[in-house]
C-alpha positions as CSV (number, residue, x, y, z in Angstrom):
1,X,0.0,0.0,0.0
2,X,1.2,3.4,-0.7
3,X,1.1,6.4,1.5
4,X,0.9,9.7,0.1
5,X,1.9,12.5,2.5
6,X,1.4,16.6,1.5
7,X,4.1,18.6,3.0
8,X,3.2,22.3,3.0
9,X,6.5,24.6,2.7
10,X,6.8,27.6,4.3
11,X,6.3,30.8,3.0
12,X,9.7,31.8,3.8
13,X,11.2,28.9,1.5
14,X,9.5,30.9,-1.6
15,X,12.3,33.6,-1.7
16,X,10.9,35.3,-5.0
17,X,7.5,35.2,-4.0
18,X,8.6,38.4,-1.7
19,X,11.0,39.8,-4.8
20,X,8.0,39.5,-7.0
21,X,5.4,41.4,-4.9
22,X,8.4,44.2,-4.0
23,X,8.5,44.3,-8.0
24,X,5.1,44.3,-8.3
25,X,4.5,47.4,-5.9
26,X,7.7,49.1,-8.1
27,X,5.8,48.9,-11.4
28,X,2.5,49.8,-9.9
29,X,4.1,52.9,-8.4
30,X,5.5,53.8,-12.1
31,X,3.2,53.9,-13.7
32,X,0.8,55.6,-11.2
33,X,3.4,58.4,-11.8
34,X,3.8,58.6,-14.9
35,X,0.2,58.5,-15.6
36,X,0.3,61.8,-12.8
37,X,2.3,63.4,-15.1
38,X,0.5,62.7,-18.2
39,X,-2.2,64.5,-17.1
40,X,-0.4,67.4,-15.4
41,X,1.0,67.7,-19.0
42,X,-2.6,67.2,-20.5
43,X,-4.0,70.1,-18.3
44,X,-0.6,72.4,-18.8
45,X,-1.3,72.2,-22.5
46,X,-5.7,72.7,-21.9
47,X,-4.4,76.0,-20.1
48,X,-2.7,77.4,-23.4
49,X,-4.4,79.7,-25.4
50,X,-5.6,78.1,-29.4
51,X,-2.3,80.7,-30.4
52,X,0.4,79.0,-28.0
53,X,-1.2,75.3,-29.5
54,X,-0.8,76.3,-32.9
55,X,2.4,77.8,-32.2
56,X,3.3,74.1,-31.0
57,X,1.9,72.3,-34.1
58,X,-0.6,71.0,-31.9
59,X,-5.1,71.4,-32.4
60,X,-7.0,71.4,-29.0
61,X,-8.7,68.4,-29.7
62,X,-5.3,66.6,-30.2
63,X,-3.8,67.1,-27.1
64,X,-4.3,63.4,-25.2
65,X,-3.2,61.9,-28.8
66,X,-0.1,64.3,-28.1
67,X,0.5,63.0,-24.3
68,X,-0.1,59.3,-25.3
69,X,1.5,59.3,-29.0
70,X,4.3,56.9,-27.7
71,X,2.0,54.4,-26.6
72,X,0.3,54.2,-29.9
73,X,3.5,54.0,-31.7
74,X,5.8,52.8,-29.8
């Protein structure tokens, strides 16, 4: 007859289970920031007058394709 036994292992043996959440948090704090400044550069540009846009090469109702362009072509 066999006998299985389940041994549980401690969390402690599972050293990049901790490396992997510190890694986690990193990213997630990141991109939180950069997605702060996106849109502080989103409202700095709504702030400019139609003249300082143009000025700029960029129409009011492209400025979030202006902010995010390297995400779509990237």
């Amino acid at each position: 007859m066999t006998t299985l036994t389940h041994t549980q292992q401690p969390l402690t043996s599972q050293p990049n289970l901790f490396q992997r959440f510190l890694d986690w948090m990193v990213e997630a704090f990141v991109i939180s920031n950069l997605n702060l400044s996106r849109r502080e550069q989103i409202e700095a540009l709504e702030a400019k007058t139609d003249a300082e846009l143009a000025e700029m090469g960029i129409r009011r109702d492209m400025i979030a394709h202006h902010v995010f362009h390297d995400l779509y072509y990237a």
